[in-house]
Legacy VTK file of the C-alpha trace (Angstrom):
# vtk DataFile Version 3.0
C-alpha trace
ASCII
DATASET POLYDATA
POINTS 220 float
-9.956 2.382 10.721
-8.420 -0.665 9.232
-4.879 -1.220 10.244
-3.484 -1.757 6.260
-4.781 1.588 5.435
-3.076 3.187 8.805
0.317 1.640 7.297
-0.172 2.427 3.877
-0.337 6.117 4.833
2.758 5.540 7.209
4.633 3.904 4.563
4.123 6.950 2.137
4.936 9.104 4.686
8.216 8.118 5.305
8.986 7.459 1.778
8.169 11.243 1.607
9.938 12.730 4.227
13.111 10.028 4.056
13.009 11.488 -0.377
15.526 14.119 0.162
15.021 15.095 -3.472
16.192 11.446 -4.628
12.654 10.674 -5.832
9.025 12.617 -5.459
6.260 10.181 -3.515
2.850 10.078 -5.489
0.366 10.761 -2.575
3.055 12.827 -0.508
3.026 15.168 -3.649
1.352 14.791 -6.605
3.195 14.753 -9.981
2.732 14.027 -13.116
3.682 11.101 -15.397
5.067 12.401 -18.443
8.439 10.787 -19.280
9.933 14.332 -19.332
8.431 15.208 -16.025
9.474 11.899 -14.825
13.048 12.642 -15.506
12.743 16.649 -14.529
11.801 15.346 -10.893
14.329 12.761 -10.376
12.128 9.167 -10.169
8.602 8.650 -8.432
7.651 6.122 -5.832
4.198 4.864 -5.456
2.271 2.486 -2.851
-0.521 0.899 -3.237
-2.118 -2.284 -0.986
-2.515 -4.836 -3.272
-4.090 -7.648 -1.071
-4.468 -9.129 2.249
-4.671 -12.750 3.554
-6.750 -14.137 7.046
-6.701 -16.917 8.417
-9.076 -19.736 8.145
-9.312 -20.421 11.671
-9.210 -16.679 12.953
-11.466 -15.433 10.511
-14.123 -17.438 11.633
-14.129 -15.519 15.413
-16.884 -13.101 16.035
-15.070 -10.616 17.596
-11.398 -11.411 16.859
-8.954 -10.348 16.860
-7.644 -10.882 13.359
-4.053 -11.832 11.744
-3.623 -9.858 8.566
-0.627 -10.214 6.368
-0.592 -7.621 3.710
0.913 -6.810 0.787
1.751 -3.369 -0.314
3.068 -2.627 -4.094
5.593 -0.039 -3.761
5.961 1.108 -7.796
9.039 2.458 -9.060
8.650 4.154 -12.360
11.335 6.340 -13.973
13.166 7.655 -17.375
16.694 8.409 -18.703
17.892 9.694 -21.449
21.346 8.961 -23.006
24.890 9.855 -21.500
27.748 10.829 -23.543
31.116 13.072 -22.821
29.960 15.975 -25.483
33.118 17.377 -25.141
34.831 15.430 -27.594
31.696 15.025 -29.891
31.602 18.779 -30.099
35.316 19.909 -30.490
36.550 20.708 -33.909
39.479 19.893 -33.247
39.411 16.153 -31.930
40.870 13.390 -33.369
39.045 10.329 -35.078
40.189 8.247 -31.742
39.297 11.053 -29.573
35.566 10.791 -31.641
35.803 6.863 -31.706
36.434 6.805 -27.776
33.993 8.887 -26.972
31.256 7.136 -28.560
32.356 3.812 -27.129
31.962 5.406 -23.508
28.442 6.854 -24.259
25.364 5.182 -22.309
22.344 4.380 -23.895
19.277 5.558 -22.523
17.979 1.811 -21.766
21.090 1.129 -19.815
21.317 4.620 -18.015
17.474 3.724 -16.987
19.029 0.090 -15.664
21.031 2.088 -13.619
19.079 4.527 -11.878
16.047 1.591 -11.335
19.101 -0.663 -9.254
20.385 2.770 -7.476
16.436 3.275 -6.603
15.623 -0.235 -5.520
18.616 0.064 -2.868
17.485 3.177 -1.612
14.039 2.613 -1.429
14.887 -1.039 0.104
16.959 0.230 2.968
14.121 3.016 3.670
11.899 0.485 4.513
13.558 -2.684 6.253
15.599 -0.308 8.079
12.741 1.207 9.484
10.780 0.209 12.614
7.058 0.848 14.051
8.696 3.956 15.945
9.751 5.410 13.208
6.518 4.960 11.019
4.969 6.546 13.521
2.678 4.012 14.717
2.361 2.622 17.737
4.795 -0.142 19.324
3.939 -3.345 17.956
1.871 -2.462 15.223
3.746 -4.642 12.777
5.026 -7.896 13.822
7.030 -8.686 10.671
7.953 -7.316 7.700
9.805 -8.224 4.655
9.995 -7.598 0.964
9.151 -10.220 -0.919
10.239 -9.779 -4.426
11.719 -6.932 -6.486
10.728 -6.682 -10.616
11.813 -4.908 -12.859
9.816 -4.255 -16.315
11.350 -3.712 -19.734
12.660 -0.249 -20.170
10.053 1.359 -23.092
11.239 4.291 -25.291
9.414 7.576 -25.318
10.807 10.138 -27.497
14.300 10.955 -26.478
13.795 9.484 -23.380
13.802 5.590 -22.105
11.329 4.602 -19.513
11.569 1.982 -17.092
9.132 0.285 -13.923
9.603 -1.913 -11.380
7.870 -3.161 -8.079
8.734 -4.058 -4.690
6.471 -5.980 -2.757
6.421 -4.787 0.712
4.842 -7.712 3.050
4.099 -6.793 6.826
1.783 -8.819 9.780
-0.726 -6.690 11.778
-3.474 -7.379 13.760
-7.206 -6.007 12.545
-9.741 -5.548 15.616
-13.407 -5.152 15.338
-16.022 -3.837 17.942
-18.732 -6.482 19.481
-20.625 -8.275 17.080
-24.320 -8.706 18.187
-24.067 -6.748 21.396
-27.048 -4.016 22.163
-26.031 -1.408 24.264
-28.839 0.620 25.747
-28.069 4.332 26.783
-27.946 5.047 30.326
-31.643 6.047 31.708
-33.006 4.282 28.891
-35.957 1.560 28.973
-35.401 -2.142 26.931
-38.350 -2.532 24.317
-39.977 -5.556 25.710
-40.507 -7.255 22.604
-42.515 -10.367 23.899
-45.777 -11.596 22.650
-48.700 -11.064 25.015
-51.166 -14.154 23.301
-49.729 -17.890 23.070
-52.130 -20.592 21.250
-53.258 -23.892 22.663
-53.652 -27.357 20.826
-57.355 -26.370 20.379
-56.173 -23.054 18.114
-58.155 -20.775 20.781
-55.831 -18.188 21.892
-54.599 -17.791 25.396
-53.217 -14.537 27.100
-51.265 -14.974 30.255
-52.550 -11.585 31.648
-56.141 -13.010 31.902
-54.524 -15.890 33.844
-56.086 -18.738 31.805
-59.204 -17.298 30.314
-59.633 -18.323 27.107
-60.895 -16.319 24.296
-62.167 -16.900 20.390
-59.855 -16.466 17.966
LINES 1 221
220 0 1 2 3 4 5 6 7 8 9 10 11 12 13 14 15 16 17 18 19 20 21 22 23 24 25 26 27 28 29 30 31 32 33 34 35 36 37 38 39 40 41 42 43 44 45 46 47 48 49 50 51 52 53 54 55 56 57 58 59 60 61 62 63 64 65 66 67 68 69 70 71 72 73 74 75 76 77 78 79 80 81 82 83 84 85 86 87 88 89 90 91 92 93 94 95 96 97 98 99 100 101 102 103 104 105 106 107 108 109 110 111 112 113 114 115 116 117 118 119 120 121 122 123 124 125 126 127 128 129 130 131 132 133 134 135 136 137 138 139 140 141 142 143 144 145 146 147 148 149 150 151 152 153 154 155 156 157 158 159 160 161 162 163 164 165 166 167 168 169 170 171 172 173 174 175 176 177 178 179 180 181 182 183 184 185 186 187 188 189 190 191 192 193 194 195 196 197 198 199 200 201 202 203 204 205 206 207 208 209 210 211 212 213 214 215 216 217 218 219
């Protein structure tokens, strides 16, 4: 198996078990994408590889082995709905200040989503920088570097009472990719080579000659 897929599953893994009910993991365990399941179960975390670069020189080995920087899209995708101190909104008794006030302090949904998408991003972000090969559960080495590249964040988009808002981190990371022997025939122990030679050669004079006769010549 290739190496990016081996990380990919590593990376969702420990996006999974590192959640603690912060955000759900697509892959880890499934969810839905309505905006009011999307808000029910706290924000979801995807990651998908996106694309992979070799190489000129290495690629053009046989056998390799092979440099491969990758790029995994680690998706953020939330919703939020507006916050307001209903206390004041709801009393009888409060004054036109009290009312005023408490308006003034209410967050809109767009800017509650803002929020929780920066709160996510540094979560997420420490998760996986802070994180080495050990603790991905591969094997020393495995990846030689890693950084994220860039962070965006999309326009938040309303959906009922809700406001929803995505993002992406791109998670970069250096492994090396290993093939088996290229062009190689392995015969089985106790097993015979086909001898694929040819038994007749021709001579200038287009008569056939086979070496087992030892030079006795013979129509075409």
């Amino acid at each position: 198996m290739m190496q990016f897929r081996t990380i990919k599953t590593a990376l969702t893994n420990l996006l999974g078990a590192q959640a603690a009910g912060r955000y759900t993991v697509e892959g880890y365990q499934r969810q839905s994408h309505s905006a009011e399941e999307i808000l029910n179960n706290l924000r979801h975390v995807s990651v998908y590889y996106v694309s992979g670069a070799f190489p000129e020189n290495e690629s053009a080995l046989e056998q390799g082995p092979y440099d491969h920087e990758m790029t995994f899209r680690v998706e953020l995708l939330l919703s939020a709905d507006s916050k307001a101190d209903l206390t004041a909104l709801t009393n009888a008794n409060a004054t036109a200040a009290q009312y005023a006030a408490a308006l003034a302090a209410s967050l809109p949904a767009s800017a509650n989503a803002d929020s929780i998408f920066d709160e996510l991003v540094d979560i997420v972000w420490n998760i996986l920088i802070d994180t080495p090969n050990r603790d991905l559960g591969l094997a020393q080495y495995t990846i030689e570097r890693r950084w994220i590249r860039n962070v965006q964040k999309e326009h938040p988009l309303p959906r009922g009472e809700y406001m929803v808002l995505a993002g992406t981190m791109d998670y970069v990371c250096r492994a090396i990719e290993k093939t088996g022997a290229v062009g190689v025939v392995i015969t089985p122990a106790g097993a015979h080579a086909l001898d694929a030679s040819i038994g007749e050669t021709a001579d200038i004079t287009g008569q056939t000659q086979d070496p087992a006769l030892q030079g006795v010549k013979s129509s075409p």
